[in-house]
Residue, then its C-alpha position, 0 to 999 in steps of 0.5 A: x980417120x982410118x980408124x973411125x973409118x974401121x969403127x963405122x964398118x964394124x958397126x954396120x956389120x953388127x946392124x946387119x947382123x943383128x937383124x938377120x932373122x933365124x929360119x927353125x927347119x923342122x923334121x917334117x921339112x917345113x920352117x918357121x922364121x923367128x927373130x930369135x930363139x931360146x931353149x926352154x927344157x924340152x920346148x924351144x921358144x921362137x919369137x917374133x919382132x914384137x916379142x911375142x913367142x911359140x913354142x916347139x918340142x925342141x926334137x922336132x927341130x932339126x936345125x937353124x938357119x939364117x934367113x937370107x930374105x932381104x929386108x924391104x928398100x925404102x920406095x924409089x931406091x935400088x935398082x930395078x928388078x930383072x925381067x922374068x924374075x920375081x922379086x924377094x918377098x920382104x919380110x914386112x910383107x909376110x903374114x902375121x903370125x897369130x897367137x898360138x892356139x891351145x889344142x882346145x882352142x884348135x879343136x873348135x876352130x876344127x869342128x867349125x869348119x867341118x860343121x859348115x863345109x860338111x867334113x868329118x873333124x878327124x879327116x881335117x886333124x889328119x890332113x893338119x897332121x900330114x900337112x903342117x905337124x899342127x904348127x900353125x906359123x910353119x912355112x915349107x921350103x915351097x912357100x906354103x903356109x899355116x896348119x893346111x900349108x896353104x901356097x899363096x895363090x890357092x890361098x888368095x883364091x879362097x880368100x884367106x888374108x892371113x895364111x897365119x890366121x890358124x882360123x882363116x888357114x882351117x877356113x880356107x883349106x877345109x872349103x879346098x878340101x870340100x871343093x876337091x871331093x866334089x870335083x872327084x866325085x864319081x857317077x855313084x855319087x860317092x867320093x874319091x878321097x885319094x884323088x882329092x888328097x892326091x890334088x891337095x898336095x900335087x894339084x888337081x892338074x897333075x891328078x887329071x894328067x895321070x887319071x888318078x893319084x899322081x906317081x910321086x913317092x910324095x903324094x902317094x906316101x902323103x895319101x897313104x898317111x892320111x887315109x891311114x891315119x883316119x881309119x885308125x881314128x874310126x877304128x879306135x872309136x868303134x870296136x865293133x867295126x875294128x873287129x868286122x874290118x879285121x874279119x874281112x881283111x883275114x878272109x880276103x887274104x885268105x882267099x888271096x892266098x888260095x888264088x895264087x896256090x891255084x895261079x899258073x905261074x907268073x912266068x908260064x907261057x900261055x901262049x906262044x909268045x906271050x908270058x902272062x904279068x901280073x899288072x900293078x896299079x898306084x890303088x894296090x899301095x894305098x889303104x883303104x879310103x875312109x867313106x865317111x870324111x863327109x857328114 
């Protein structure tokens, strides 16, 4: 009996086992889970329970992990959920992941959705490439989702179903994005990119706190990178204006310098009691914003 007894728990732990799910940690900070996974010269493949697999270039993964999500109770079993928590998401409830998208593929579901929400297809492949990587199954540690890393809410809010679904995801976060640059419109009637980009990843409430961009090394980095990573893509498509911005940069330098050279110092007493500071705002960190993410 004892020994059957040791049998049946040696069993049930290799069940347990065997259905624990693996969590890919990319470098970027978000992850993928996967049934299990297999290295295939440079790429990994991750699968899912169907079978089906994506892959990813093996050096952006920085490791595995279990994940610890438990999986579904049959209905009336277990006990009750504490008040005030929120209860495990099961893993049966979490969005299907969609077969992978070629970069051809991506490039048109992209430049549909700048299309109908008037939005320049490269402003949206930077903020992919800000958010997600262009992974379209990755899941960050905060739960956001997909190629625009949708949270849940935001998501149900723009009625995306399949935070997966790399159609509905662009769909979903280009109208966010939309909606953004509208809300941060100034009286000129042009846009405020960093404030929309700043409420895309902190939230508009905290870009409404602070007046402008949030001061977090992560949303103004995550500014910072788009704005930049736009400009060069405009740059690198028009010569003639890469040499006129670069013209305007050397001049405005110059004439910095020649201020300063002229300056009384940052330390000279103008008055009595008074020492003249020179004022820092989050705008002096951040490149210059694109004028023309919209069409």
């Amino acid at each position: 009996m004892k020994s059957l007894f040791a049998v049946a728990i040696i069993v049930m732990a290799g069940a347990v086992y065997a259905s624990a799910a693996d969590l890919a940690v990319l470098r970027n900070g978000n992850s993928i889970r996967s049934e299990r996974h297999e290295v295939v010269g440079s790429v990994t493949r991750l699968y899912d329970s169907l079978n089906g697999y994506i892959e990813i270039p093996t050096d952006q993964i920085e490791r595995f992990e279990k994940d610890t999500s438990p999986p579904p109770a049959p209905a009336g079993s277990g006990p009750a959920t504490p008040a005030g928590r929120q209860p495990a998401q099961p893993l049966a409830a979490r969005p299907k992941p969609e077969p992978a998208l070629t970069r051809d593929g991506l490039n048109q579901v992209v430049n549909g959705a700048g299309q109908r929400h008037k939005l320049d297809p490269d402003f949206i492949n930077s903020v992919i490439r800000a958010e997600s990587g262009f992974h379209q199954n990755a899941v960050s540690k905060k739960g956001a989702q997909g190629l625009m890393q949708l949270m849940p809410g935001t998501a149900s809010k723009l009625g995306v179903a399949n935070t997966l679904d790399p159609n509905a995801n662009v769909e979903g976060g280009t109208r966010y994005l939309r909606e953004l640059l509208e809300k941060y419109k100034t009286a000129d009637g042009n846009y405020d990119v960093a404030k929309a980009l700043a409420a895309y990843n902190a939230g508009p409430k905290r870009v409404d706190q602070y007046h402008g961009v949030p001061p977090y090394s992560e949303t103004q980095a995550y500014v910072s990178r788009i704005i930049r990573d736009f400009n060069k893509k405009k740059l690198a498509e028009n010569p003639a204006l890469a040499r006129k911005v670069k013209a305007g940069t050397e001049h405005a330098a110059s004439l910095q310098h020649a201020a300063r050279s002229s300056a009384p110092s940052p330390n000279l007493k103008t008055t009595p009691g008074h020492t003249e500071k020179k004022k820092t705002t989050v705008a002096d960190s951040l490149p210059n914003p694109p004028q023309t993410v919209w069409k």
